[in-house]
C-alpha positions as CSV (number, residue, x, y, z in Angstrom):
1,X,49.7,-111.9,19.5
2,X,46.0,-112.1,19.6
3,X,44.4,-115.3,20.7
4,X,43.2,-115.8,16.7
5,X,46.5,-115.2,15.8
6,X,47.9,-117.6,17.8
7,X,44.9,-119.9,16.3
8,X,45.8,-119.5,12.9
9,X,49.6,-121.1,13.9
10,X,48.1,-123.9,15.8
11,X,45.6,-125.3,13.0
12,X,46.4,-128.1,11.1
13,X,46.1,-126.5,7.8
14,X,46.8,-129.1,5.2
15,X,44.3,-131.3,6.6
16,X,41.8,-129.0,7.1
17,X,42.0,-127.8,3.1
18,X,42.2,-131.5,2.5
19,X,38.6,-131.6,4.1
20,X,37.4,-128.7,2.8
21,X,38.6,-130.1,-0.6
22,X,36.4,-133.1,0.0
23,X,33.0,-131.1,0.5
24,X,33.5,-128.9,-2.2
25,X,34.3,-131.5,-4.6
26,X,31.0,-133.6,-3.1
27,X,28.2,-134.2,-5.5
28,X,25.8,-135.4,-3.1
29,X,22.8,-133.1,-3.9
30,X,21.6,-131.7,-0.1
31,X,25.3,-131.1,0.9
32,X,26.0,-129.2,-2.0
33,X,23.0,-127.1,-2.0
34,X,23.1,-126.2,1.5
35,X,26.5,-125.0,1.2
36,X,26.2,-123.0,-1.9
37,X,22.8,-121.6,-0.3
38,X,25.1,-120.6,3.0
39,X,27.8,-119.1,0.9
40,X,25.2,-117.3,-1.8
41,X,23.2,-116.1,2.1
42,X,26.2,-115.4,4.0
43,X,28.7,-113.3,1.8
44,X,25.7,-111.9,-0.7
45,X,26.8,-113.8,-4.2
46,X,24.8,-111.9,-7.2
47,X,24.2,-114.9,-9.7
48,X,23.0,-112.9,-12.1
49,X,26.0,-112.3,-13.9
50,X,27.3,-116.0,-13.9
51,X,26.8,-117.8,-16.8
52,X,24.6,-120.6,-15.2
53,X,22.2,-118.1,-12.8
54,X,20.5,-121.2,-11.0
55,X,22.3,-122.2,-8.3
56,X,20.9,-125.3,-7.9
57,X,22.4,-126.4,-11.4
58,X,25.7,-126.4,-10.4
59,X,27.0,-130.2,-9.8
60,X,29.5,-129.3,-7.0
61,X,29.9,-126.8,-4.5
62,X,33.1,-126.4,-6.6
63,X,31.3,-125.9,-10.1
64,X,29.0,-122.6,-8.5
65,X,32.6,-121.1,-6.1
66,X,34.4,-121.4,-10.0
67,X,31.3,-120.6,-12.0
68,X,32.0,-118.6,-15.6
69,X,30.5,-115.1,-16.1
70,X,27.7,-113.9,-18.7
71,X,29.8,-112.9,-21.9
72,X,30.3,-109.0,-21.2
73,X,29.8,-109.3,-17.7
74,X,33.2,-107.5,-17.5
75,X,35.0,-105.5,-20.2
76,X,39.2,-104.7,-20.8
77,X,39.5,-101.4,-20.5
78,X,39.7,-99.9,-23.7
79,X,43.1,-97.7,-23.8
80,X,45.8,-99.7,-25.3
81,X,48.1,-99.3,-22.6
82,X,46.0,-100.3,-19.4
83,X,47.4,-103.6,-17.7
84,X,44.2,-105.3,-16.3
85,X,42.9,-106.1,-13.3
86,X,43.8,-109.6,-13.3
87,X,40.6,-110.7,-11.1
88,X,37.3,-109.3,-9.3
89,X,38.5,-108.3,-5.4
90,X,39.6,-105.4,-3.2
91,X,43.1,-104.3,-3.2
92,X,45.2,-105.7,-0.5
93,X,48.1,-103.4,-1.4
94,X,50.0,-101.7,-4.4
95,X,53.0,-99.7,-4.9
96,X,56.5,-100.1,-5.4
97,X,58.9,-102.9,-4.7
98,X,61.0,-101.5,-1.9
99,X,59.4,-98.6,-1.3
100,X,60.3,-97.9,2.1
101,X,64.0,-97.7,0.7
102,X,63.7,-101.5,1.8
103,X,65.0,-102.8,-1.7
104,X,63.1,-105.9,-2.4
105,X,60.6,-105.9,-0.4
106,X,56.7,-105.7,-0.9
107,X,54.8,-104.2,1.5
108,X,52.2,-106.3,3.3
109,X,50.5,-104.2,6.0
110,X,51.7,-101.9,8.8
111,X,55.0,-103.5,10.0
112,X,55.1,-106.1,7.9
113,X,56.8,-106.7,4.7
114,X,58.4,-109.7,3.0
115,X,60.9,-110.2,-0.1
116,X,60.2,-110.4,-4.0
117,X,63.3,-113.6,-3.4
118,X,61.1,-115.4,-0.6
119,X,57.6,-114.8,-2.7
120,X,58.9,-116.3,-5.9
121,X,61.1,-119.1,-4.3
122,X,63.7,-117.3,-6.4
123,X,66.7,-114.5,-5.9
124,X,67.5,-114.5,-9.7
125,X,64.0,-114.0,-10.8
126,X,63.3,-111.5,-8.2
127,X,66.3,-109.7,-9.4
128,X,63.8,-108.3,-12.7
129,X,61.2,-106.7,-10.5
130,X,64.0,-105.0,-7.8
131,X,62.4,-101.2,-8.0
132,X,59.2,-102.5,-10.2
133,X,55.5,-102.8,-9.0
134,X,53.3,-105.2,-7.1
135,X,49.3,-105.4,-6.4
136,X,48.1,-107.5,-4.3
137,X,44.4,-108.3,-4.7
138,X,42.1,-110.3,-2.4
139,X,39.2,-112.5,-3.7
140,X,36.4,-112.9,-1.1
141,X,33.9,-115.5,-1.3
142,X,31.5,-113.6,-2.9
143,X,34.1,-112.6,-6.1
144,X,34.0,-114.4,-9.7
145,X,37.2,-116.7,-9.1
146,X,39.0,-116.6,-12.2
147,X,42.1,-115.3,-13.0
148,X,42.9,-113.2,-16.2
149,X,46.0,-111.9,-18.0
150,X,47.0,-108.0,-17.4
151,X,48.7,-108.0,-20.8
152,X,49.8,-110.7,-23.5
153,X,52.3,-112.7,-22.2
154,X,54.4,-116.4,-23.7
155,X,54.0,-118.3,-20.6
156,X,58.0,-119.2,-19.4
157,X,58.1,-121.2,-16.4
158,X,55.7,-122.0,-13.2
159,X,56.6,-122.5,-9.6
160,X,55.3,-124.8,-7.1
161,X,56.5,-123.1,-3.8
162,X,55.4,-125.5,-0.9
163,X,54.4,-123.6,2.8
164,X,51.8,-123.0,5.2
165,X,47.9,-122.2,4.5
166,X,47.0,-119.4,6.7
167,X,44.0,-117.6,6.5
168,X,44.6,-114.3,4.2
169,X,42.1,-112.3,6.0
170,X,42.6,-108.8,7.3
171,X,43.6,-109.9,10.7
172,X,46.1,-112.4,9.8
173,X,47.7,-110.1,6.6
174,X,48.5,-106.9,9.3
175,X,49.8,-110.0,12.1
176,X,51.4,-113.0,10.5
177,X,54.9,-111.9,9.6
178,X,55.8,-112.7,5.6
179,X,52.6,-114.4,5.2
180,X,52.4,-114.2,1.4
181,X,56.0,-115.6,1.4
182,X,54.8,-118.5,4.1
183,X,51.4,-119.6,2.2
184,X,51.5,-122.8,-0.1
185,X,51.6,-120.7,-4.2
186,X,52.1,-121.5,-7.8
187,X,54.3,-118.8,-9.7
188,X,53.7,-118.0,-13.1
189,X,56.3,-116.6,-15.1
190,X,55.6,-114.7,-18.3
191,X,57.5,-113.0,-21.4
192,X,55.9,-110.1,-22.4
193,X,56.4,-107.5,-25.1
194,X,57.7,-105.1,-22.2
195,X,59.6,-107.5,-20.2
196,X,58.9,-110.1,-17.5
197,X,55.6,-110.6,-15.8
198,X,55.1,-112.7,-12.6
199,X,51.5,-113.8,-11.6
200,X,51.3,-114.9,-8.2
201,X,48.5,-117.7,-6.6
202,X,48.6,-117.9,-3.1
203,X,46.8,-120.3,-1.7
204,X,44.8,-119.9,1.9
205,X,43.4,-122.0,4.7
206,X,40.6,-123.8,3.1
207,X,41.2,-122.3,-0.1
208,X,45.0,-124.2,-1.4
209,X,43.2,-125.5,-5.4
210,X,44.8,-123.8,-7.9
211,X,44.0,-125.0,-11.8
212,X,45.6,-123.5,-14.8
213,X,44.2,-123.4,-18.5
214,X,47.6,-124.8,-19.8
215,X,47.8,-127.4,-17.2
216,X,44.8,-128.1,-15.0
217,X,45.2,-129.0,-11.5
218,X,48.5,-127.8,-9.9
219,X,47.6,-127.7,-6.4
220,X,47.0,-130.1,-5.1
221,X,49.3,-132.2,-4.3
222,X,50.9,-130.2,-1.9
223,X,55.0,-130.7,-1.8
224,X,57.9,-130.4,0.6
225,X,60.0,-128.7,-2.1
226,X,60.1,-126.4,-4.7
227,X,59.3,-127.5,-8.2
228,X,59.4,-126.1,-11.5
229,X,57.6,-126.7,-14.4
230,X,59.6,-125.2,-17.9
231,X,57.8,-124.1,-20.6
232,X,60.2,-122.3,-22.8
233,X,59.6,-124.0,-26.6
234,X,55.8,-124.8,-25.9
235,X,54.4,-121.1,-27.0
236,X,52.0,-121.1,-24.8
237,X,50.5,-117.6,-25.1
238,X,48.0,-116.0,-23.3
239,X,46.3,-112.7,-24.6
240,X,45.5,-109.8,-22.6
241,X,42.1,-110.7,-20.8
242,X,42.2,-114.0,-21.7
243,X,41.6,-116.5,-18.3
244,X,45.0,-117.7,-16.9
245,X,44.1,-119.7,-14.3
246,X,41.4,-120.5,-10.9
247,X,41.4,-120.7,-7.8
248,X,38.9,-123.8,-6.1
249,X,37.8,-121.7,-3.5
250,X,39.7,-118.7,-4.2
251,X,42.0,-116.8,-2.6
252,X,44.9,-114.0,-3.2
253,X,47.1,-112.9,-6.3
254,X,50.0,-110.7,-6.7
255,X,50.9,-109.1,-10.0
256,X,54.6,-108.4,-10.0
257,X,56.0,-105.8,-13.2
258,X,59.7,-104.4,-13.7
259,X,60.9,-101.3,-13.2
260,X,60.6,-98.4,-15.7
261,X,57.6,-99.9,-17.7
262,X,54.1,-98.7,-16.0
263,X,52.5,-96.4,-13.6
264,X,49.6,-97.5,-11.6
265,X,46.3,-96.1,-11.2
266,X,46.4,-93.4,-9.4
267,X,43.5,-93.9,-7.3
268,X,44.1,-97.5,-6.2
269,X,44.3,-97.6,-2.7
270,X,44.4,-100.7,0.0
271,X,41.0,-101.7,0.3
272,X,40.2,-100.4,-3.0
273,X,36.8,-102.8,-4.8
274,X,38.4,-103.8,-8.2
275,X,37.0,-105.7,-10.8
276,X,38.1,-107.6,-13.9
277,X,39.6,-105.5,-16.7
278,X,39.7,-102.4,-15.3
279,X,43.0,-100.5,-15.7
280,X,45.8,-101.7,-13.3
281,X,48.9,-99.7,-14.3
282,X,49.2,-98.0,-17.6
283,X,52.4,-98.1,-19.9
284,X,54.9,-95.7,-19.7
285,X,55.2,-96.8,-23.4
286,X,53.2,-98.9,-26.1
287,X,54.0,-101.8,-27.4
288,X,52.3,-103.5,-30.0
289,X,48.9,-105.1,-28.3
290,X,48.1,-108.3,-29.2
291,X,44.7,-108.7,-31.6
292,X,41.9,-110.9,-31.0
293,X,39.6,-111.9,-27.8
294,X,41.2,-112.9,-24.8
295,X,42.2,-116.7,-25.4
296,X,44.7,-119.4,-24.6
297,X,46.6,-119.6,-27.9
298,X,49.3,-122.4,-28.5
299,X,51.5,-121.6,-31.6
């Protein structure tokens, strides 16, 4: 185990997102500046597709890393049956759940795998996606740090599944066993027209916040245990495009889909640049597509 590694077990995570929390949330005017001026310097930002192009009108360090895009800065793809690209990123990984004839297991980097059970805090659940796909996609610093909707979906139930916050960089993903399994995540469950749909945030070192449009802030607080949230009755739907949810100094999501429903694109790849609403998977078959612009509808 390298020396970083070995780093990334020893560091007090919560308290050091707790910090970093703290500073991103600060409205004091020079702090704020000079840390979206590192950031915008250091990782390369392009403000000049956010919505507010100024940098120094953002209130919070927060407000510019969760900043809202220029109306058309990204487009759904237009075929019917494309599943979205659920955020702006580079692959992690893609493919099949289990396979490496491994059933239930998602493939994490060379060596290392964990289970659909252990990511979702749930063996019945996982059950639905046994043979289905996954994508894991990576937001960097410099990505737009929304989430979106793949396909149209009735929102069902979230999970809170408490755990570490290790760093989801390249070096950690291909050396901490399970990590996706391991990190602090809220699990979104959805009912779609083709069956269920799991949305995945994981949360990082530095980088736990994760705010929903249906609920706002669900993480923080961080838990000891797993809680769920049940939304079946509420009709909380969400339309293809439409935001989902954000992370406060982003991080990782994993799409989860059942078996027998889509193909992905072929030429995703690990390491692959994505960005918001290009095609994902496409439908073996169409169901009906929802109509209207991607928003959070309650019915």
């Amino acid at each position: 185990m390298s020396l970083a590694t070995t780093l990334t077990y020893a560091l007090p995570h919560r308290l050091l997102s707790s910090l970093a929390r703290r500073l991103a949330y600060s409205a004091s005017p020079r702090l704020k500046q000079w840390l979206i001026d590192t950031v915008t310097r250091r990782f390369g930002v392009d403000l000049s597709e956010a919505a507010e192009p100024d940098a120094s009108a953002y209130p919070t360090f927060n407000a510019f890393f969760t900043r809202a895009l220029k109306p058309g800065a990204r487009v759904a793809d237009p075929d019917p049956r494309a599943l979205l690209m659920p955020a702006d990123g580079h692959v992690s990984q893609c493919g099949r759940i289990g396979q490496d004839g491994d059933p239930g297991r998602i493939f994490q980097a060379k060596g290392q795998s964990f289970s659909a059970a252990e990511l979702l805090g749930d063996a019945q659940s996982a059950q639905a996606f046994e043979g289905g796909l996954f994508a894991t996609v990576y937001l960097s610093p410099r990505d737009y740090h929304r989430v979106h909707m793949p396909w149209t979906g009735t929102l069902r139930e979230t999970v809170h599944v408490p755990g570490r916050l290790f760093s989801v960089g390249t070096a950690a993903v291909a050396h901490v066993p399970r990590l996706f399994a391991r990190n602090e995540r809220l699990v979104c469950h959805f009912d779609t027209d083709f069956g269920p749909m799991a949305s995945v945030m994981v949360g990082a070192l530095l980088v736990s916040g994760v705010e929903t449009v249906w609920s706002g802030v669900e993480i923080p607080a961080y838990g000891d245990r797993i809680s769920r949230k049940d939304y079946r009755g509420k009709n909380i739907v969400l339309e293809r495009f439409a935001e989902m949810a954000r992370f406060n100094y982003g991080s990782t999501v994993i799409i989860l889909l059942p078996p027998g429903v889509a193909e992905l694109v072929p030429q995703l790849r690990a390491e692959s640049p994505v960005r918001l609403g290009q095609a994902l998977a496409h439908l073996v078959s169409k169901p009906h597509l929802a109509e209207g612009p991607g928003r959070v509808a309650t019915r």
